[in-house]
C-alpha beads as a LAMMPS data file, in Angstrom:
LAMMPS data file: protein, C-alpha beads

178 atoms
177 bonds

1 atom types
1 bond types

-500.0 500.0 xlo xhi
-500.0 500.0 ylo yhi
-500.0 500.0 zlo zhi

Masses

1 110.0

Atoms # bond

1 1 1 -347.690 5.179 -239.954
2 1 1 -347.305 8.886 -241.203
3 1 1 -347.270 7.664 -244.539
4 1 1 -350.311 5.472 -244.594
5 1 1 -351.879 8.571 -243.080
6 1 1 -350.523 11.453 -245.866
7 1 1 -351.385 8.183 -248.785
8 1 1 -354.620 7.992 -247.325
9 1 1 -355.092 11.853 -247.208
10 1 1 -354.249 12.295 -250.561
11 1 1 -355.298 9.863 -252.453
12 1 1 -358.673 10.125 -253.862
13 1 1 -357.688 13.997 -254.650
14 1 1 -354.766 12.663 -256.614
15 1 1 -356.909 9.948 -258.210
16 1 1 -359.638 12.773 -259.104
17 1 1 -357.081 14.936 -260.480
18 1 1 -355.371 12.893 -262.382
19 1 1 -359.454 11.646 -264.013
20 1 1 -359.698 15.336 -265.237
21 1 1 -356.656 15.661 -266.497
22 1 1 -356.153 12.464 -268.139
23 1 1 -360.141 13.378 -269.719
24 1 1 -358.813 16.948 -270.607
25 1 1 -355.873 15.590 -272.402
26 1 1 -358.155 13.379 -274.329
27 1 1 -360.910 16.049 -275.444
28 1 1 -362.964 14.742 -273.368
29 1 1 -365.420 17.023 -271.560
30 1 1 -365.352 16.437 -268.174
31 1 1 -367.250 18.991 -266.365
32 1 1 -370.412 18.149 -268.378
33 1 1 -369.659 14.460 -267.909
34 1 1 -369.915 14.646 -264.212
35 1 1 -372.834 17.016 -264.582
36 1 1 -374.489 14.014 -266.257
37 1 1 -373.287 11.453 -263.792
38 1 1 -375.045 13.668 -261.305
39 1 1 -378.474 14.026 -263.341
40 1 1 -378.020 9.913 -263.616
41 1 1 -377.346 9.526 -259.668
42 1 1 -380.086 11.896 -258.533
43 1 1 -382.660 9.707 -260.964
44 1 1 -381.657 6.587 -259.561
45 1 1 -381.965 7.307 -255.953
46 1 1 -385.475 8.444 -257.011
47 1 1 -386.184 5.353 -258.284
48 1 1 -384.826 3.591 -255.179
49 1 1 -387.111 5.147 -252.766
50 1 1 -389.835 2.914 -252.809
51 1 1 -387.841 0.195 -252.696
52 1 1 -385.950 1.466 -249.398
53 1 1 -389.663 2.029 -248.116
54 1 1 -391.191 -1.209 -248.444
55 1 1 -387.634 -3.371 -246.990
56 1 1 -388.109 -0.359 -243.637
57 1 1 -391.481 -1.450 -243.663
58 1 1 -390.996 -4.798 -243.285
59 1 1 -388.453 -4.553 -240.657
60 1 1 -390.042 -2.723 -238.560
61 1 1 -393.534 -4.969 -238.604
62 1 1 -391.454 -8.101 -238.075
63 1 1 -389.773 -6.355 -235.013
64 1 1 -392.681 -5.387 -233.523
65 1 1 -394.755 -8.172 -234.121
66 1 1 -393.106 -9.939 -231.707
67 1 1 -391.717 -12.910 -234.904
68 1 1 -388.410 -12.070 -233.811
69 1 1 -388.626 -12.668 -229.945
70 1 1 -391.158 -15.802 -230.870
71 1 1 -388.374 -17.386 -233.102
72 1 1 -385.677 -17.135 -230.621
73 1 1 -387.666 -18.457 -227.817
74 1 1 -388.153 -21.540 -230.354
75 1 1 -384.257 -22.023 -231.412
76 1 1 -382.585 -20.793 -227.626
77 1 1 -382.169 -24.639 -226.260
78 1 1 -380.454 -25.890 -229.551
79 1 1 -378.305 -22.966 -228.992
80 1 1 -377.943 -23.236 -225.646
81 1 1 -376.916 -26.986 -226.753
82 1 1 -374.068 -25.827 -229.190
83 1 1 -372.481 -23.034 -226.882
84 1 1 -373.656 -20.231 -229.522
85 1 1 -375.401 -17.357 -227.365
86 1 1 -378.683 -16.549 -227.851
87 1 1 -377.937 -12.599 -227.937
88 1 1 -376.487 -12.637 -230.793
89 1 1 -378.918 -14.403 -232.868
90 1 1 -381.562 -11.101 -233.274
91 1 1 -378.054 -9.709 -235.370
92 1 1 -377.523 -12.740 -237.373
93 1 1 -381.334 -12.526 -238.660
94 1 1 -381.218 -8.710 -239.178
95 1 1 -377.755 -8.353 -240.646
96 1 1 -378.742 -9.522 -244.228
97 1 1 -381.883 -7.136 -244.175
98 1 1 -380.315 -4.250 -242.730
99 1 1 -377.140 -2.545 -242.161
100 1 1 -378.632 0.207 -240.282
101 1 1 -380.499 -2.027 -237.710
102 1 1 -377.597 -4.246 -237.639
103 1 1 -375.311 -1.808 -236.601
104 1 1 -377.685 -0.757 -233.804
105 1 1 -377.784 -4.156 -232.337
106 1 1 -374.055 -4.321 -232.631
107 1 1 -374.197 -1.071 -230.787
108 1 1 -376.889 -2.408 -227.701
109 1 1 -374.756 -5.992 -227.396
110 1 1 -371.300 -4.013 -226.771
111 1 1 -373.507 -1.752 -224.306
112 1 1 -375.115 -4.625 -222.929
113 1 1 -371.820 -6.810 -222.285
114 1 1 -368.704 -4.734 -223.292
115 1 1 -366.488 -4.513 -226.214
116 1 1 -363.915 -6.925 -224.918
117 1 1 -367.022 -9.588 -224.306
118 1 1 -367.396 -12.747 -225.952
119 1 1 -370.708 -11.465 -227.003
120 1 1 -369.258 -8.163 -228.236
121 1 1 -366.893 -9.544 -229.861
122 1 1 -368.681 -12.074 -231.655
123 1 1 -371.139 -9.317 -232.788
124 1 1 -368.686 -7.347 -234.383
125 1 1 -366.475 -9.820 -236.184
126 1 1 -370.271 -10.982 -237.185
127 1 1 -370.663 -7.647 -238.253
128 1 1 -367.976 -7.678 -240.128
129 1 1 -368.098 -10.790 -242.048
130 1 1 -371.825 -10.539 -243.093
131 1 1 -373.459 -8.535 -246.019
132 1 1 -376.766 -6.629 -246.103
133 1 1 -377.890 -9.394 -248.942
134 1 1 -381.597 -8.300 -249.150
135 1 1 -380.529 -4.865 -249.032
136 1 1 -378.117 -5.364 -252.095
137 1 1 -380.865 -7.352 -253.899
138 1 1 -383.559 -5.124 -253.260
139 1 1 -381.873 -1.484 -253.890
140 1 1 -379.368 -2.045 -256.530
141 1 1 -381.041 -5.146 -258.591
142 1 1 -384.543 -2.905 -258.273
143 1 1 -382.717 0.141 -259.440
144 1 1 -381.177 -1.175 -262.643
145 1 1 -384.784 -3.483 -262.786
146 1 1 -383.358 -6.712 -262.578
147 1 1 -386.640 -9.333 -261.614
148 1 1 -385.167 -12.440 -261.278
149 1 1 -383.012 -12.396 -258.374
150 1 1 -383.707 -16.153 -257.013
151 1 1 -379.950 -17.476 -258.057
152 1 1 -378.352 -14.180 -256.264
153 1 1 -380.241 -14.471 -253.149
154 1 1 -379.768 -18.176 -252.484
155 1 1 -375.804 -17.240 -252.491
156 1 1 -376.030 -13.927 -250.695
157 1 1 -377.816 -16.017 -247.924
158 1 1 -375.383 -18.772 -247.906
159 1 1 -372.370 -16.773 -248.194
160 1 1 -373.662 -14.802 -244.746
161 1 1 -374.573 -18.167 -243.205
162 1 1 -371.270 -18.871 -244.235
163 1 1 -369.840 -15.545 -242.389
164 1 1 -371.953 -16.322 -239.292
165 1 1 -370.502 -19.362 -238.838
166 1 1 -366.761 -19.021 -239.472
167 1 1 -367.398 -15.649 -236.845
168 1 1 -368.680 -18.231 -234.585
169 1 1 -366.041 -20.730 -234.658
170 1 1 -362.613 -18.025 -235.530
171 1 1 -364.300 -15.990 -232.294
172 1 1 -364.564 -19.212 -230.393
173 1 1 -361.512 -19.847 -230.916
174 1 1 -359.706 -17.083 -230.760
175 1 1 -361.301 -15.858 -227.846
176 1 1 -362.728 -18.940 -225.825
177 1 1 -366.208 -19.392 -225.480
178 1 1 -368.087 -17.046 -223.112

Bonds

1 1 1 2
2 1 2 3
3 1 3 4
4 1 4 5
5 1 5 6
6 1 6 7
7 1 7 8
8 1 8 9
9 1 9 10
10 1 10 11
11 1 11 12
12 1 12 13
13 1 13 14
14 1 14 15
15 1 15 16
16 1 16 17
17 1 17 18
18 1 18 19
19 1 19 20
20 1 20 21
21 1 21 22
22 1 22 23
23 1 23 24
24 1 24 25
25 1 25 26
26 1 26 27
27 1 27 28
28 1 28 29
29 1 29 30
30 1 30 31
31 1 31 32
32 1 32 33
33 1 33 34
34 1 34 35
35 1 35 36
36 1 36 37
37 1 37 38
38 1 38 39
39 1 39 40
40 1 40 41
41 1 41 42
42 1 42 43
43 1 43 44
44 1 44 45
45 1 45 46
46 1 46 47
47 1 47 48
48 1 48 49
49 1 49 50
50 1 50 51
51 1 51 52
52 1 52 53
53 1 53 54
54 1 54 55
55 1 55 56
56 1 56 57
57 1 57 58
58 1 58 59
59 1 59 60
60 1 60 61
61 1 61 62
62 1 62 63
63 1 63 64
64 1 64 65
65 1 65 66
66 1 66 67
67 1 67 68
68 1 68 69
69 1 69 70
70 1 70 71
71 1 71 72
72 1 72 73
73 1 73 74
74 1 74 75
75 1 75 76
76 1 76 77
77 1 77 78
78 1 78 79
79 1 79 80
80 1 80 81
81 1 81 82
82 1 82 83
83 1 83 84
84 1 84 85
85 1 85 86
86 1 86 87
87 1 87 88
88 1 88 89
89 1 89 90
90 1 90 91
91 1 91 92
92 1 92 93
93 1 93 94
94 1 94 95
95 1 95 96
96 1 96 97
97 1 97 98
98 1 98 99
99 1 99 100
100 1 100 101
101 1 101 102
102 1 102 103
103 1 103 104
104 1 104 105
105 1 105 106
106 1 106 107
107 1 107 108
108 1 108 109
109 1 109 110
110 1 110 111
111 1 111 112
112 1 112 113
113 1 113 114
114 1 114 115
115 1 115 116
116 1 116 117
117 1 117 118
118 1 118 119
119 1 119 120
120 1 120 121
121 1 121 122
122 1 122 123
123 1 123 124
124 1 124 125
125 1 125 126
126 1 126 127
127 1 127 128
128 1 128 129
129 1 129 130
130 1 130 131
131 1 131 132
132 1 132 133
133 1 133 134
134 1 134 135
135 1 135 136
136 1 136 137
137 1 137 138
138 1 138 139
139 1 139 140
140 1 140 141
141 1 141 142
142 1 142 143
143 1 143 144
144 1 144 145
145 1 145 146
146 1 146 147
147 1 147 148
148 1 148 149
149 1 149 150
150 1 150 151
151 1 151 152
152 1 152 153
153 1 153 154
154 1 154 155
155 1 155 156
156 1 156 157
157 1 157 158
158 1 158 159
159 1 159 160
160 1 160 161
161 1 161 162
162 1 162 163
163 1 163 164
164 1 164 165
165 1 165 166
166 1 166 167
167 1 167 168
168 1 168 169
169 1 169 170
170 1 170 171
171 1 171 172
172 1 172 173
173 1 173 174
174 1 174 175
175 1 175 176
176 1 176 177
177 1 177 178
């Protein structure tokens, strides 16, 4: 375990050093290299803002519109049919929009019913498993101005329906239901 721990110390140091050497040796200039990687990265978050604006925009209006509460007063008895619990739900929708917000549910469902839960549990291995799709899709593709991102978001969506639902069933079993 000591090792994994000095490895895991050292590592990116090592890996950095060795960069700027290896780029010395080859005549390459390195401090004005990562001078323009840094004048690259500080124009690109720039150009991200309004990007990260309008996705906190929308999450926050369909929070507090009520859609969210409406929808899972719609789907709770065909949960309730299937033995998945309607808490977790709220974090399955959010996840793929937001890391951040999913991260605070994950946070209020282990307050709410304990880390060693089924619900806890559940929401972290769902946590886990899932990807911030629209997030991906709206910062990244935006920044590099990639338009057409239909093809990219039908699999982002189906590979974190795919996550929800093996978190389901490998927590399920694992675990036992509730």
């Amino acid at each position: 375990m000591e090792i994994v721990s000095a490895v895991s110390l050292w590592l990116i140091p090592i890996l950095i050093g060795f960069i700027l050497i290896y780029g010395t040796f080859r005549k390459v200039p390195t401090y004005e290299s990562f001078t323009e990687g840094g004048k690259e990265g500080i124009k690109i978050a720039v150009s991200i803002i309004p990007f990260l604006v309008g996705m906190l925009v929308a999450i926050s209006v369909f929070r507090a519109s009520g859609a969210l509460e409406y929808f899972m007063d719609l789907i709770r008895p065909g949960l309730d049919a299937i033995g998945v619990p309607p808490d977790i739900v709220p974090l399955a929708i959010i996840r793929p929009i937001s890391g951040t917000a999913a991260l605070g549910m994950t946070s209020d469902l282990i307050a709410v019913h304990g880390p060693d839960s089924f619900i806890g549990r559940l929401a972290s291995v769902l946590q886990g498993s899932t990807d911030t799709t629209f997030y991906v899709l709206t910062v990244y593709f935006g920044a590099v101005g990639i338009k057409k991102m239909g093809d990219a978001l039908k699999v982002g969506l189906l590979a974190d329906l795919a996550g929800i639902i093996a978190s389901i069933v490998i927590v399920t079993l694992v675990f036992g239901n509730m």
